[in-house]
C-alpha positions as CSV (number, residue, x, y, z in Angstrom):
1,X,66.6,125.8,155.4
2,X,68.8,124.6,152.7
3,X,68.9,125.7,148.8
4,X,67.4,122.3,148.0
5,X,64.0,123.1,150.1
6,X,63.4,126.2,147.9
7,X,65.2,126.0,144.6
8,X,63.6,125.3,141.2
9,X,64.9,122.1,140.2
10,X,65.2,120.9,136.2
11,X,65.0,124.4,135.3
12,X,64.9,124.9,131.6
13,X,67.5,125.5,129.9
14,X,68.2,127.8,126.6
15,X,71.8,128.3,124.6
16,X,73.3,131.9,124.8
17,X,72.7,132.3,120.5
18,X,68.8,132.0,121.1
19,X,66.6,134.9,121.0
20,X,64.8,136.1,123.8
21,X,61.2,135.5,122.0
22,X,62.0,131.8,122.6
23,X,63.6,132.0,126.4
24,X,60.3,134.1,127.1
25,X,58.5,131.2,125.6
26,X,60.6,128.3,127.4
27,X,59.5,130.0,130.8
28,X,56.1,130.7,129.5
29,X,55.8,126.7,128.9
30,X,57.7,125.9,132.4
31,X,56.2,128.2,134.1
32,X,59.4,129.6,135.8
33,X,60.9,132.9,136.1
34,X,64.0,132.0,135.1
35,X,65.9,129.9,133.1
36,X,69.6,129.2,133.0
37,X,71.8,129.8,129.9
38,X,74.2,127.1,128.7
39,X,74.0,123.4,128.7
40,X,73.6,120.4,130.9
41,X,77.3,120.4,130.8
42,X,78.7,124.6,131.0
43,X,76.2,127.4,132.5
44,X,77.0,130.3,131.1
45,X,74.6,132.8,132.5
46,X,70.8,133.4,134.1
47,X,67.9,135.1,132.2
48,X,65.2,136.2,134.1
49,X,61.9,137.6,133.9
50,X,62.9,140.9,135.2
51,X,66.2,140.9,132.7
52,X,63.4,140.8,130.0
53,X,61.5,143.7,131.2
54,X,64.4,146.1,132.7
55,X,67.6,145.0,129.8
56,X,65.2,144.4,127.0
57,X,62.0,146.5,127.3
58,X,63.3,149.5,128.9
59,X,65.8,149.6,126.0
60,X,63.5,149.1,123.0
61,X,65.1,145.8,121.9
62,X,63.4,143.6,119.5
63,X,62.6,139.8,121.6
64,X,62.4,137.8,118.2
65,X,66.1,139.9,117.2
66,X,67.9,140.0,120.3
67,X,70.2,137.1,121.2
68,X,70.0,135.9,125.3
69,X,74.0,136.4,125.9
70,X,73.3,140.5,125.1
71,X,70.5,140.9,128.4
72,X,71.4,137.8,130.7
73,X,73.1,137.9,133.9
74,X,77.0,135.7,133.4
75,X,77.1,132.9,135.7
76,X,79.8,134.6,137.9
77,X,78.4,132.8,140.9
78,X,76.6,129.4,141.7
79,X,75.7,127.6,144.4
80,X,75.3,123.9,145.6
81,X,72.2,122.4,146.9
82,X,73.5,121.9,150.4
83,X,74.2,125.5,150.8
84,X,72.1,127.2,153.4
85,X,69.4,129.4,151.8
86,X,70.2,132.2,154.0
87,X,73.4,132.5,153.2
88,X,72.5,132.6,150.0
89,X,70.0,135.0,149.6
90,X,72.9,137.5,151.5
91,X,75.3,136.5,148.6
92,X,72.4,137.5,145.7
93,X,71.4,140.6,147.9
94,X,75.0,142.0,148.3
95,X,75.1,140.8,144.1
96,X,71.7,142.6,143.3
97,X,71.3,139.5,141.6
98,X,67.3,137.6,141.9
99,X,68.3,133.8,141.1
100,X,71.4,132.0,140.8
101,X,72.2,128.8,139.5
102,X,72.3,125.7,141.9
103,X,75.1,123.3,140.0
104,X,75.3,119.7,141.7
105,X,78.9,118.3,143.1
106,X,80.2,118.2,139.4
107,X,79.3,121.6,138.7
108,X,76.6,120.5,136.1
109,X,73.5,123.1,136.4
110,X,70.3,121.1,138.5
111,X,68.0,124.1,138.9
112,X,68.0,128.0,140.0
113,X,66.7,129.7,143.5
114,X,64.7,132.4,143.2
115,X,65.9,135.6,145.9
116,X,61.6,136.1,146.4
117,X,61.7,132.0,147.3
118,X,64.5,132.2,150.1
119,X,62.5,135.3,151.3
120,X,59.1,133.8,151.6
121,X,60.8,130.7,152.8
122,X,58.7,128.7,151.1
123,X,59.1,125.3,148.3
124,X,58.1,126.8,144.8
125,X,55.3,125.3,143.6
126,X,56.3,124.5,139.8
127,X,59.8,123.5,138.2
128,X,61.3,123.3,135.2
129,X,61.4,121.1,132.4
């Protein structure tokens, strides 16, 4: 199984200076547990549900005052489409990292995969934008 059979294509994407009232909102709308950080051109980072509730929540911070670059996790890593989704989940496993970024041949950001999606081995159901 490859990254493209369970990855979250046209996955929303939100700038870094945003708060994280509006990326909530942006996933609320997509209906994704992610979205990427950047632009169509530079990723910068990943914000995910769980970021929200362990970096944001846990700490107190105010969603409508707190920027996404101070809770997401930096795109250190991405992967390509082609990639198979096995491998991948190892690499987000040994990262204790629950999506990554899936960049196209040109390194422009096409979607995320979900750790939970490679695990069920299954196509998500709902994308992005």
């Amino acid at each position: 199984m490859r990254v493209t059979d369970v990855m979250e294509r046209a996955t929303a994407l939100v700038v870094p200076e945003d708060n994280i009232q509006i990326a909530a909102q942006t996933m609320a709308d997509t209906g994704s547990d992610a979205v990427l950080v950047g632009s169509s051109e530079r990723l910068v980072g990943v914000l995910t549900a769980r970021d929200i509730l362990i970096r944001l929540t846990a700490r107190g911070l105010d969603p409508a005052m707190t920027p996404v670059r101070e809770i997401m996790t930096p795109a250190a890593e991405a992967c390509s489409e082609q990639e198979m989704a096995e491998a991948v989940a190892l690499r987000m496993a040994e990262r204790r990292v629950d999506a990554m970024p899936v960049v196209d041949a040109a390194g422009h950001p096409v979607g995320v995969v979900l750790l939970r999606a490679v695990e069920a081995g299954r196509v998500p159901e709902r994308t992005g934008l």
